[in-house]
C-alpha positions in Angstrom: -9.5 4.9 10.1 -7.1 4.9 12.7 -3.2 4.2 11.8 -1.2 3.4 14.2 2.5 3.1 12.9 5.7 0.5 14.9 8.9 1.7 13.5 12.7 2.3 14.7 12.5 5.5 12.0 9.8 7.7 13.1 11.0 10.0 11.1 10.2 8.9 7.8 6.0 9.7 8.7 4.1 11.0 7.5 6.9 10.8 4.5 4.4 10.5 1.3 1.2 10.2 3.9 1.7 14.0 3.9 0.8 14.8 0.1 -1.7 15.3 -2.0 -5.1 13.7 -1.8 -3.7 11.7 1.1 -2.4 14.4 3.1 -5.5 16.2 2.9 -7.2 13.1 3.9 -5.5 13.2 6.8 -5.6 17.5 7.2 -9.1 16.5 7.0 -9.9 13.4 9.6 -10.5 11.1 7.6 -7.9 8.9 9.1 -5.3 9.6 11.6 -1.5 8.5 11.9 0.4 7.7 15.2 4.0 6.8 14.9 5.2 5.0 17.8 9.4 4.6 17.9 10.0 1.1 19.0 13.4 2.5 20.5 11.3 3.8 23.2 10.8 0.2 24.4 14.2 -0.9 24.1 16.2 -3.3 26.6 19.1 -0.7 27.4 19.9 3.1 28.0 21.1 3.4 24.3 17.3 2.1 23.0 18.3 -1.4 21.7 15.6 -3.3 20.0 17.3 -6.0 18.1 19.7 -9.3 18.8 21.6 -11.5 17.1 19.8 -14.6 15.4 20.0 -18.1 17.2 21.7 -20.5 14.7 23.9 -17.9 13.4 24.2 -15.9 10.5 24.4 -12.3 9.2 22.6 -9.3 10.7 20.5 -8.8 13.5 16.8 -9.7 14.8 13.8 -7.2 16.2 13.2 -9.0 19.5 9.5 -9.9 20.1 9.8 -8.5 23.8 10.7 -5.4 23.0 7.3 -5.4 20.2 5.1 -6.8 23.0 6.2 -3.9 25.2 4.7 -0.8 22.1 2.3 -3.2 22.0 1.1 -2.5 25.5 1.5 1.3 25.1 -1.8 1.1 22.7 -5.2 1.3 24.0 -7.1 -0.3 20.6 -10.6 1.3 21.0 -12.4 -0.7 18.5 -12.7 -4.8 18.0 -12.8 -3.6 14.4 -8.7 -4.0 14.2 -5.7 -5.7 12.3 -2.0 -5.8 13.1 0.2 -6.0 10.0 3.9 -6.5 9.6 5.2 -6.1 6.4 7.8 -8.7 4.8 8.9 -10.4 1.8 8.0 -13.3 3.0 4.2 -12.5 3.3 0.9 -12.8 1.6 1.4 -10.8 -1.7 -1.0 -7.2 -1.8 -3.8 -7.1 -4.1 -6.5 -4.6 -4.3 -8.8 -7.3 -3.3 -6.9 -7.5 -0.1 -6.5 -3.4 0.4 -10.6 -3.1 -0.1 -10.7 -5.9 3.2 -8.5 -4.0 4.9 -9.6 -0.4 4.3 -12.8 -1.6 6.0 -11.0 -1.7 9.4 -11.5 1.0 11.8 -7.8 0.8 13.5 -4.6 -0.5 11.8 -1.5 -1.3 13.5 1.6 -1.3 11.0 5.1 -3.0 12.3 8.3 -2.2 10.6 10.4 -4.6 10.2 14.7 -3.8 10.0 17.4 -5.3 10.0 17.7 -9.1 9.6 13.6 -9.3 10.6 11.6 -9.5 13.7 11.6 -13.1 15.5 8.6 -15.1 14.7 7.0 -15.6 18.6 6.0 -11.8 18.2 4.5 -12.6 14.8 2.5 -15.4 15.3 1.5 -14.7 19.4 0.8 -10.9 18.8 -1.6 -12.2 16.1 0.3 -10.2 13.0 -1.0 -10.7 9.6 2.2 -11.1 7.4 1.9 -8.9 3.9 4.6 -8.4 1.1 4.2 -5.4 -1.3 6.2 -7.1 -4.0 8.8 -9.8 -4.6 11.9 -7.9 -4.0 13.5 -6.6 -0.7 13.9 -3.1 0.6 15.9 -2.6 3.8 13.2 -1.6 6.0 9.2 -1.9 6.0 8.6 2.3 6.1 8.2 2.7 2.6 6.3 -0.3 2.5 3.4 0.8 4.9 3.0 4.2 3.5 2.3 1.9 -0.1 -0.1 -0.4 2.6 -1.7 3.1 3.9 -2.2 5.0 1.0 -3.7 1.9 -0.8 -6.0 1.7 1.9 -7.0 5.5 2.9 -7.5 6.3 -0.8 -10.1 3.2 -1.0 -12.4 5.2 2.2 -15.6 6.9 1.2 -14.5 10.9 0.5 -11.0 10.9 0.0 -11.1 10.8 -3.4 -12.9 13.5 -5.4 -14.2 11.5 -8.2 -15.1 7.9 -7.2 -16.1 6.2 -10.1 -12.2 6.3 -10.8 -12.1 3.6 -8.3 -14.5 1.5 -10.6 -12.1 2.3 -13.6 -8.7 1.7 -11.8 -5.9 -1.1 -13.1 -7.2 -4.6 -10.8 -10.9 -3.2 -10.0 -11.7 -5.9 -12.7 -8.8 -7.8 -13.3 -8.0 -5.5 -16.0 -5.1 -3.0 -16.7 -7.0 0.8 -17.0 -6.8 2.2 -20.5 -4.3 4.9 -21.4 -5.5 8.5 -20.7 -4.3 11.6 -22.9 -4.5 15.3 -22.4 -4.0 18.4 -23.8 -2.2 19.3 -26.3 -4.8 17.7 -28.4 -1.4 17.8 -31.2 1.9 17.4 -29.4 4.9 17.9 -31.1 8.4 16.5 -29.3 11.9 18.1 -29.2 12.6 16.2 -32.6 9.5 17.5 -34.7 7.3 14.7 -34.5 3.8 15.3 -34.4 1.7 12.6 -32.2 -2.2 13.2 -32.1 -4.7 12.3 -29.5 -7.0 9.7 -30.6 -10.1 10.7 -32.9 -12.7 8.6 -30.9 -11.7 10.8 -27.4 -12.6 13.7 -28.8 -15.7 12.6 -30.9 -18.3 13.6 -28.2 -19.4 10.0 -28.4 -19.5 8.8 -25.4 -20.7 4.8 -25.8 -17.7 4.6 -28.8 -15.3 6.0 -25.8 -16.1 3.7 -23.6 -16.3 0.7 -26.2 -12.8 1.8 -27.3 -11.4 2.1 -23.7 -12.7 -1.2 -22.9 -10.6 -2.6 -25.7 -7.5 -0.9 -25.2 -8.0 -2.1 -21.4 -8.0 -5.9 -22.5 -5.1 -5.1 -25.1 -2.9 -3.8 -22.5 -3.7 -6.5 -20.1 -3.1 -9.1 -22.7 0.2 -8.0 -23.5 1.8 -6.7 -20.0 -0.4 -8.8 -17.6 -1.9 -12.2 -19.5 -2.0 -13.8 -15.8 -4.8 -11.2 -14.9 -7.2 -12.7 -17.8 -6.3 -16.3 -16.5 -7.2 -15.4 -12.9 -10.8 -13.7 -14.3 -11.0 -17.3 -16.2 -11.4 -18.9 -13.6 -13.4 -16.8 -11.4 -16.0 -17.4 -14.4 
């Protein structure tokens, strides 16, 4: 996959794109990031990209001129594409919605900062909106390295061991069980002594995976109920 990145902070890339499993996804090919500043295509000498809102009110607006201008400065090479920009406001991300977009060949990211970008360069350039959670941050970079990773980890060889994409929290509109490790016994700075459970270390492989299936519906029951009403209805 090609991922192609619209930012006025090009130095926060690769930030987290640069570790781990992700990183070596990307040492490795199997996607590749471009980080285009949008200050290059600003209106002035000092590199402006934003204005103040018609209407009135506080802070300042990415103008869609200045987005149609990057815009122009990208050959797409595939009709396998999608332009994103990230914002509160948008469709909420699911892994539903990160397994249709990992199938893309080329992704285009837009950052939003500031007060927002106006809406002509939105809906002309043809930009998906997507939120990453109800809150707000003060700029979309950390949000498309969430978006990227999501995607890049979902491609065919980036992960070592994919069955764990079959066992992942949402892959079934269930929470994934809790995982324990060594020491088998551990014993905390106050003495207490907390065990691994018996059935992980039985050998017994159907009673694991009947016993992770239950504590998979217990967790979801208790920090996600609205999960089980969503698979409800999908029955």
């Amino acid at each position: 996959m090609r991922v192609i990145i619209l930012t006025c902070y090009p130095e926060m890339f690769p930030g987290s794109l640069g570790y781990s499993v992700i990183g070596n996804a990307l040492v490795n090919n199997k996607f590749s990031l471009e980080i285009i500043n949008l200050h290059d295509f600003g209106i002035d000498k000092r590199g402006s990209v934003d204005d103040e809102p018609f209407g009135g009110g506080p802070g300042m607006v990415i103008r869609p001129d200045v987005i149609e201008k990057a815009l122009n400065s990208i050959i797409f090479k595939t009709q396998k594409s999608c332009k994103i920009f990230l914002t509160p406001s948008g469709q909420k991300l699911s892994q539903a919605k990160l397994n249709i977009l990992s199938k893309y060949e080329e992704m285009l990211v837009l950052c939003g900062r500031f007060e927002g970008v106006d809406q002509r360069a939105i809906e002309i350039l043809g930009f998906q909106e997507i939120s990453i959670g109800d809150y707000v941050l003060s700029g979309g970079e950390i949000a498309a390295q969430v978006l990227v990773e999501g995607c890049i980890r979902l491609i065919p060889g980036v992960l070592g061991h994919p069955q764990s994409l079959l066992e992942e929290s949402f892959s079934n509109n269930l929470l994934e069980y809790p995982h324990y490790t060594r020491p088998k016994v551990w014993e905390d700075n106050q003495g207490n002594k907390h065990e691994v459970p018996d059935v992980l270390i039985s050998g017994h492989h159907e009673k694991i995976d009947k016993w992770r299936n239950e504590r998979s519906l217990e967790k979801t029951k208790f920090l996600r109920p609205d999960l089980l009403k969503k698979e409800n209805k999908n029955e």
